[in-house]
KOLNU-452579 format. One record per atom (N, C-alpha, C, O, CB): x, y, z; atom name; residue in one letter. Coordinates in steps of 0.2 Angstrom, whole numbers. Each point is the difference from the previous one (the first is absolute). Glycine has a CB too. Example, Ala and Ser with C-alpha at 12.3 -4.5 7.8 and 13.67 -1.06 7.14 Angstrom:
KOLNU-452579
u=66&v=-28&w=39&atom=N&type=A
u=-4&v=6&w=0&atom=CA&type=A
u=4&v=6&w=0&atom=C&type=A
u=5&v=-1&w=3&atom=O&type=A
u=-14&v=-5&w=3&atom=CB&type=A
u=7&v=11&w=-10&atom=N&type=S
u=4&v=6&w=1&atom=CA&type=S
u=-4&v=5&w=3&atom=C&type=S
u=3&v=6&w=1&atom=O&type=S
u=3&v=-9&w=-11&atom=CB&type=S
end
This chain:
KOLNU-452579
u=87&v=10&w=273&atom=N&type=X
u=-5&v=5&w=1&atom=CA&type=X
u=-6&v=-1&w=-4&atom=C&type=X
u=-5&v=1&w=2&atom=O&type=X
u=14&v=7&w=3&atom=CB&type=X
u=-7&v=-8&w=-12&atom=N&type=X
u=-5&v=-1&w=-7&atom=CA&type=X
u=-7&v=-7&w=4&atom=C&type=X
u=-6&v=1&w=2&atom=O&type=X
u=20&v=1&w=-14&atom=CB&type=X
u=-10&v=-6&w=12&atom=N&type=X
u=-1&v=-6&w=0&atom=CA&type=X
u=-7&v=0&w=7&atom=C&type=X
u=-6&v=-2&w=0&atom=O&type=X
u=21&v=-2&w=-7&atom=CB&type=X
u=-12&v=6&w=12&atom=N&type=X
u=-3&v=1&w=6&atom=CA&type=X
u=-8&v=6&w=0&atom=C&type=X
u=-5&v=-1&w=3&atom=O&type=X
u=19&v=-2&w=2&atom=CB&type=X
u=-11&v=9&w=-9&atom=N&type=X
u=-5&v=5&w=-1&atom=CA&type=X
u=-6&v=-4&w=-6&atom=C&type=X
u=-6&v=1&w=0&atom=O&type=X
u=17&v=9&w=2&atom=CB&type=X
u=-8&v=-14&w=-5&atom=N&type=X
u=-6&v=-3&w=-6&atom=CA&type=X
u=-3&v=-5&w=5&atom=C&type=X
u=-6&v=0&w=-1&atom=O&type=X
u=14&v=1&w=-12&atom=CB&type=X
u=-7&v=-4&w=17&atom=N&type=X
u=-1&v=-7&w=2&atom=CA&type=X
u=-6&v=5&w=6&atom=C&type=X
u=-5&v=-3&w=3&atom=O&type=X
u=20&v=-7&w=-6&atom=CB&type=X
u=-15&v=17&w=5&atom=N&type=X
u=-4&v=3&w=3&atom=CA&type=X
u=-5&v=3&w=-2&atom=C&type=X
u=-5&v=2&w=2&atom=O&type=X
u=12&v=-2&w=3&atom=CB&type=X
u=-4&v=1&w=-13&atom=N&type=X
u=-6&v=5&w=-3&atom=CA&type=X
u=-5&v=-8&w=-3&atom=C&type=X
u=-6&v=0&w=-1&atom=O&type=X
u=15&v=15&w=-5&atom=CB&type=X
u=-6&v=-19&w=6&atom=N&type=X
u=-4&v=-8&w=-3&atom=CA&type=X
u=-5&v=-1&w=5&atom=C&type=X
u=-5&v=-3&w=-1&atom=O&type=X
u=14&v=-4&w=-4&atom=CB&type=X
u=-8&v=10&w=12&atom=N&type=X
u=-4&v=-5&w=6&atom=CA&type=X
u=-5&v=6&w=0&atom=C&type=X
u=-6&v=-2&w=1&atom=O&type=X
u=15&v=-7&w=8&atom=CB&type=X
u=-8&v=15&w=-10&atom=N&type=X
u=-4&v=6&w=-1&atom=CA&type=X
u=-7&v=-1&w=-4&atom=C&type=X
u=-5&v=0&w=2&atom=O&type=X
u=17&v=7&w=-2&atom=CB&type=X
u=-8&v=-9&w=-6&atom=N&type=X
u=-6&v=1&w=-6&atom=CA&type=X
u=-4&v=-8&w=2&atom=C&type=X
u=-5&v=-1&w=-4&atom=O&type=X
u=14&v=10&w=-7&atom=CB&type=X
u=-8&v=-15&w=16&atom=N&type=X
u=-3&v=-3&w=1&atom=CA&type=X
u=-9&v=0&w=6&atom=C&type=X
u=-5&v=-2&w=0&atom=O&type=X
u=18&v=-1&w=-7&atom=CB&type=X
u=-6&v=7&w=11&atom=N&type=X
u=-5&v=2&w=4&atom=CA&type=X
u=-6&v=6&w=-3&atom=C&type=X
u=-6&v=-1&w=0&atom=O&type=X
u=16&v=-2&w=9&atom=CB&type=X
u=-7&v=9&w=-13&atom=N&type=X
u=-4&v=3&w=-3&atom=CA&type=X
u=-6&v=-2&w=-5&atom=C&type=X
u=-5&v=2&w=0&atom=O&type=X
u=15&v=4&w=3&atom=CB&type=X
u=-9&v=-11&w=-6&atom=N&type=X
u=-3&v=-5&w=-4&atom=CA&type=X
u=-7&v=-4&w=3&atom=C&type=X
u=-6&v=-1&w=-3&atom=O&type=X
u=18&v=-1&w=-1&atom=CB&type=X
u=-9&v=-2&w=10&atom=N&type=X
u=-5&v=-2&w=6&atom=CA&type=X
u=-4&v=5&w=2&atom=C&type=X
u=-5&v=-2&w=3&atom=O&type=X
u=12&v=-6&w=1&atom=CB&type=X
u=-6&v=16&w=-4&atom=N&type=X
u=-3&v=3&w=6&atom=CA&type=X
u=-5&v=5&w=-6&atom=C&type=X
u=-6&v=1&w=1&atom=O&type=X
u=17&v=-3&w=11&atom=CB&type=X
u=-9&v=4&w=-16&atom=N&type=X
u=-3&v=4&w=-3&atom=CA&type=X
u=-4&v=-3&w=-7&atom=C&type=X
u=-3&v=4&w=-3&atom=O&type=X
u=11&v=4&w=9&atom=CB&type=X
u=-7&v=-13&w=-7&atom=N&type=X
u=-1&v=-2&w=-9&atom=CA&type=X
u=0&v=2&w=-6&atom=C&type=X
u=-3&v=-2&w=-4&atom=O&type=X
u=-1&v=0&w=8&atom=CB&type=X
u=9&v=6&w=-4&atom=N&type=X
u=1&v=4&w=-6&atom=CA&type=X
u=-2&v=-4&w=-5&atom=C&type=X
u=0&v=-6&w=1&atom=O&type=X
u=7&v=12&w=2&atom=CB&type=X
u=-9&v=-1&w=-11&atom=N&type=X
u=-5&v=-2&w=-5&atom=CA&type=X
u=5&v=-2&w=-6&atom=C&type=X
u=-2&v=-3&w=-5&atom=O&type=X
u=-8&v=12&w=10&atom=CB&type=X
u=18&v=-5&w=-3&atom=N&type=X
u=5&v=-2&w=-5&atom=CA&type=X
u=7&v=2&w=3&atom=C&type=X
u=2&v=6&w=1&atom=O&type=X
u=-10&v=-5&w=-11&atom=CB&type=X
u=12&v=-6&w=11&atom=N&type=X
u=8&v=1&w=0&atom=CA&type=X
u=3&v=1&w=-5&atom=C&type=X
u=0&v=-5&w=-4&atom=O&type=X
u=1&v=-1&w=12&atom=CB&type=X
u=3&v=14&w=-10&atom=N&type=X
u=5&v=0&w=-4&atom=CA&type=X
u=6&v=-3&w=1&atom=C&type=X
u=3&v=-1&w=5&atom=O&type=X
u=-7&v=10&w=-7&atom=CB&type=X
u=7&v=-13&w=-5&atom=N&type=X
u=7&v=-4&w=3&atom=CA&type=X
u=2&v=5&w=-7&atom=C&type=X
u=-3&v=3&w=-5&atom=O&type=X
u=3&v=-20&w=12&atom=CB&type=X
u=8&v=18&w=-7&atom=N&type=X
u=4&v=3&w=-3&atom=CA&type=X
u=6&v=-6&w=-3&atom=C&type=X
u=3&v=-3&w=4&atom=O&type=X
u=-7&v=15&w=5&atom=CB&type=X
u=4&v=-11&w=-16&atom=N&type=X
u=6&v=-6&w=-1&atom=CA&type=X
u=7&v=0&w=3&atom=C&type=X
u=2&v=5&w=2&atom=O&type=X
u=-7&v=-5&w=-10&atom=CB&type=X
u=8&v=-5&w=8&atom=N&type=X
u=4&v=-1&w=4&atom=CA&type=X
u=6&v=6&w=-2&atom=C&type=X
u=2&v=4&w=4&atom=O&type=X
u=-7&v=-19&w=-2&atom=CB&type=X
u=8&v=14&w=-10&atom=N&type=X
u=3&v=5&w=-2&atom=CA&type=X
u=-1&v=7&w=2&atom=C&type=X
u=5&v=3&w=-1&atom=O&type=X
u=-6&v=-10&w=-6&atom=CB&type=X
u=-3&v=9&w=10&atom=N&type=X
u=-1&v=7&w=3&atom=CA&type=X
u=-2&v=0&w=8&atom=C&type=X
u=-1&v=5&w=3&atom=O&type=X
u=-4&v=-2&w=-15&atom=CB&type=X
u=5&v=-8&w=15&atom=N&type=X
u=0&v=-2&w=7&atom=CA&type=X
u=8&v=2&w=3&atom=C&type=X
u=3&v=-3&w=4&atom=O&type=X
u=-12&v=-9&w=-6&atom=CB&type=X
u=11&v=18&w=0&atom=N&type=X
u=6&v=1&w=4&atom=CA&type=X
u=0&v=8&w=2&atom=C&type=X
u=-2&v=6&w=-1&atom=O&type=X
u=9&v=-17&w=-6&atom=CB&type=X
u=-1&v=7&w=12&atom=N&type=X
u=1&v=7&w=7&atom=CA&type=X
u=4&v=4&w=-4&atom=C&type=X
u=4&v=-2&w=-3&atom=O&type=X
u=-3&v=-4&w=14&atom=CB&type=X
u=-3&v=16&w=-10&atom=N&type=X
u=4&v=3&w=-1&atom=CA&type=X
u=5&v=3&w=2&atom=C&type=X
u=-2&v=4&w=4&atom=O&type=X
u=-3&v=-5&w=-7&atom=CB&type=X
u=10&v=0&w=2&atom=N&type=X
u=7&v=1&w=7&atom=CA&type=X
u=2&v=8&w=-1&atom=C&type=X
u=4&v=3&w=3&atom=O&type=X
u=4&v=-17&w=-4&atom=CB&type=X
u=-14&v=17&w=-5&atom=N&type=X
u=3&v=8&w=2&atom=CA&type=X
u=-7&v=2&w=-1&atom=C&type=X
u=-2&v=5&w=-4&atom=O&type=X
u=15&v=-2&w=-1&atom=CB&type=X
u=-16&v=-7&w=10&atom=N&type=X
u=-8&v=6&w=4&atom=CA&type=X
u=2&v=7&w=2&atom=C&type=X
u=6&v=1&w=0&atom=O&type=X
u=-12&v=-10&w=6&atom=CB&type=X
u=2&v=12&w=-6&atom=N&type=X
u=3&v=7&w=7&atom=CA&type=X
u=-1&v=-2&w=4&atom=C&type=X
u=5&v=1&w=4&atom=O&type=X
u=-6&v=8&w=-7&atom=CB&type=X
u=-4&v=-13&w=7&atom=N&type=X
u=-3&v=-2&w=5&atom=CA&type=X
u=8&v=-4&w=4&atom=C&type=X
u=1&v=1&w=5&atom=O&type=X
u=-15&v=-3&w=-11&atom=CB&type=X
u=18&v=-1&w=1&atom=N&type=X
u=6&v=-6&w=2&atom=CA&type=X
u=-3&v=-7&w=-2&atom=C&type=X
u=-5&v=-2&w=-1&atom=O&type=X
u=10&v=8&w=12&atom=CB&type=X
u=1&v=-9&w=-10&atom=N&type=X
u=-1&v=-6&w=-2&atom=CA&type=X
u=-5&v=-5&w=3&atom=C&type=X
u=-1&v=-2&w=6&atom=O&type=X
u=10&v=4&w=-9&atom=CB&type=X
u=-13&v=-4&w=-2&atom=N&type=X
u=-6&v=-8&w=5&atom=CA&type=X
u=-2&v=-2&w=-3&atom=C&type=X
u=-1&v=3&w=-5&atom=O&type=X
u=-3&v=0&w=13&atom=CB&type=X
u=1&v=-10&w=-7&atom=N&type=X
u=-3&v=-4&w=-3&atom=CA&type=X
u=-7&v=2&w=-5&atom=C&type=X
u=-3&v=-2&w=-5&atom=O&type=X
u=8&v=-5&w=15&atom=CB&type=X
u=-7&v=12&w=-6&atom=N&type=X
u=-6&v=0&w=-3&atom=CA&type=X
u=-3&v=8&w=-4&atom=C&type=X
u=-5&v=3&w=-2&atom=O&type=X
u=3&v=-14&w=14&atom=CB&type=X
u=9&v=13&w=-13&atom=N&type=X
u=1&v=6&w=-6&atom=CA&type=X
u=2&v=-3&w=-7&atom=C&type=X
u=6&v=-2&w=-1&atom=O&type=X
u=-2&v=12&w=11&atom=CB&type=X
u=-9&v=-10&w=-14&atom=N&type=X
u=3&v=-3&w=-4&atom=CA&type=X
u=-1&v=5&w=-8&atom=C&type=X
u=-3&v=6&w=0&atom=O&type=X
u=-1&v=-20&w=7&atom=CB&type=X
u=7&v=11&w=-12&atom=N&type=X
u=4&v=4&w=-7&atom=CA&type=X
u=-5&v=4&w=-1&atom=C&type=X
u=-3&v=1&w=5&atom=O&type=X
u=10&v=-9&w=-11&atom=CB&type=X
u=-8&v=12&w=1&atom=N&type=X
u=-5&v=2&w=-6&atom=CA&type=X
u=-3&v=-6&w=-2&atom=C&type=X
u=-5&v=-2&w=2&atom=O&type=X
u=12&v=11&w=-6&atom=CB&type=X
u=-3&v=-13&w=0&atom=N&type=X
u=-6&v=-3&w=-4&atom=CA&type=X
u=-6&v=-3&w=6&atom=C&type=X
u=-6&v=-2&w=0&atom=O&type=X
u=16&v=-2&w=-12&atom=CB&type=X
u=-6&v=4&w=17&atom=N&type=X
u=-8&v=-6&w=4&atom=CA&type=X
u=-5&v=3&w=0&atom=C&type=X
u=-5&v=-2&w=-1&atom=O&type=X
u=11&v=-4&w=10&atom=CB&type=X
u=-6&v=13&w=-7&atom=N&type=X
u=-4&v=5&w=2&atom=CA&type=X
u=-3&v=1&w=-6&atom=C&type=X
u=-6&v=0&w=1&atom=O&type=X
u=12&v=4&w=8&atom=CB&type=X
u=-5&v=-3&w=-17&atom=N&type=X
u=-2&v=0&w=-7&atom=CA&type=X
u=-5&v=-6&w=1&atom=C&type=X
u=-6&v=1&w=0&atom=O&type=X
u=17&v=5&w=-7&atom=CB&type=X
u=-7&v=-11&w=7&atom=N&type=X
u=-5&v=-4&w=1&atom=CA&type=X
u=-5&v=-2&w=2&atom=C&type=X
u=-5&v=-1&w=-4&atom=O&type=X
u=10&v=1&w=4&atom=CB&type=X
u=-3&v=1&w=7&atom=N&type=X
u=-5&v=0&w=8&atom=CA&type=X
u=-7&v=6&w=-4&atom=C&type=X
u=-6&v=0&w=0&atom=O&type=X
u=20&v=-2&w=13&atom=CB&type=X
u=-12&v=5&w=-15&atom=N&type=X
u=-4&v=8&w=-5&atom=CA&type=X
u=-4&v=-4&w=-5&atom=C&type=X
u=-6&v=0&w=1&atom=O&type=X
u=16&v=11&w=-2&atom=CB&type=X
u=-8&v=-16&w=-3&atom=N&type=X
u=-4&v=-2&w=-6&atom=CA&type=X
u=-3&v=-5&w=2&atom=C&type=X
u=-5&v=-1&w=-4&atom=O&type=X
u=12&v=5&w=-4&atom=CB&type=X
u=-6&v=-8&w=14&atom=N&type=X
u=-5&v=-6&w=1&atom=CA&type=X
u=-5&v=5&w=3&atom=C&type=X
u=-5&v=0&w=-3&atom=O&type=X
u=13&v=-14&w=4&atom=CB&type=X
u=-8&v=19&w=4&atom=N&type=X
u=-5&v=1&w=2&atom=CA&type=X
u=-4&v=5&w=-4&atom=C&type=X
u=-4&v=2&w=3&atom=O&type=X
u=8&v=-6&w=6&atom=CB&type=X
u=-4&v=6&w=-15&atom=N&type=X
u=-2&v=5&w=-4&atom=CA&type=X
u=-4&v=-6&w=-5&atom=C&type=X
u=-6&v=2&w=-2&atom=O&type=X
u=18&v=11&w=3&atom=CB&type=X
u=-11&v=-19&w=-3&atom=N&type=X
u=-2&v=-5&w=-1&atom=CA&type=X
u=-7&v=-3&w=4&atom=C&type=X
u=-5&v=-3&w=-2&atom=O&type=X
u=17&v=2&w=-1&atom=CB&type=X
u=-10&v=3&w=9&atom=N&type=X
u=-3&v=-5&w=6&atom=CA&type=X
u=-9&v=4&w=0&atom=C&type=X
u=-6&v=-2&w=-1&atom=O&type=X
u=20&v=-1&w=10&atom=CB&type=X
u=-13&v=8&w=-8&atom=N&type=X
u=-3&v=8&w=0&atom=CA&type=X
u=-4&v=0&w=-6&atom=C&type=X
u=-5&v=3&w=0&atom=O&type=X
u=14&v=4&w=7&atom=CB&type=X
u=-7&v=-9&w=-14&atom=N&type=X
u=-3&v=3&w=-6&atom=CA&type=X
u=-4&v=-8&w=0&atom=C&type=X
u=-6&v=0&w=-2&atom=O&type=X
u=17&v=10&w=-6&atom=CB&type=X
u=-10&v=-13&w=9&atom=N&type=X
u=-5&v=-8&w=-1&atom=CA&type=X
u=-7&v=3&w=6&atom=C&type=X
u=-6&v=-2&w=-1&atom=O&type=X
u=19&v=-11&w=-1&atom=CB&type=X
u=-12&v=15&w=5&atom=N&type=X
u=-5&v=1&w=5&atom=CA&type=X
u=-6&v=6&w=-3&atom=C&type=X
u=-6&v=1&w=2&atom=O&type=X
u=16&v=-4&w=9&atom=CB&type=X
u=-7&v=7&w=-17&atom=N&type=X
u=-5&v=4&w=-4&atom=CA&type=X
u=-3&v=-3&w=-3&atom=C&type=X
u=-4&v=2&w=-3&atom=O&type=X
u=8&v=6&w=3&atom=CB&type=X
end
């Protein structure tokens, strides 16, 4: 299911790529690329830990402060 779900969110972010241009794609290290199996939401691919989200927080707080 992982595997299938990623392979959708890949074709997603390519179409979104082609269609819109974005100015910067966040990637998140791979170490922190994982699913949380105790969301409240439930389990899924695409609810992922703490740290990704800490992360996911510090590159764009990065991204945002270069632009002042």
């Amino acid at each position: 299911m992982i595997t299938k779900m990623n392979s959708f969110l890949e074709k997603y972010e390519l179409i979104f790529v082609e269609e819109v241009e974005p100015i910067w794609i966040l990637k998140v290290s791979e170490k922190n690329n994982v699913s949380n199996v105790q969301h409240k939401w439930g389990v899924a691919p695409f609810h992922y830990i703490l740290p990704y989200y800490q992360e996911a927080f510090e590159k764009l707080k990065e991204f945002y402060s270069k632009d002042k």
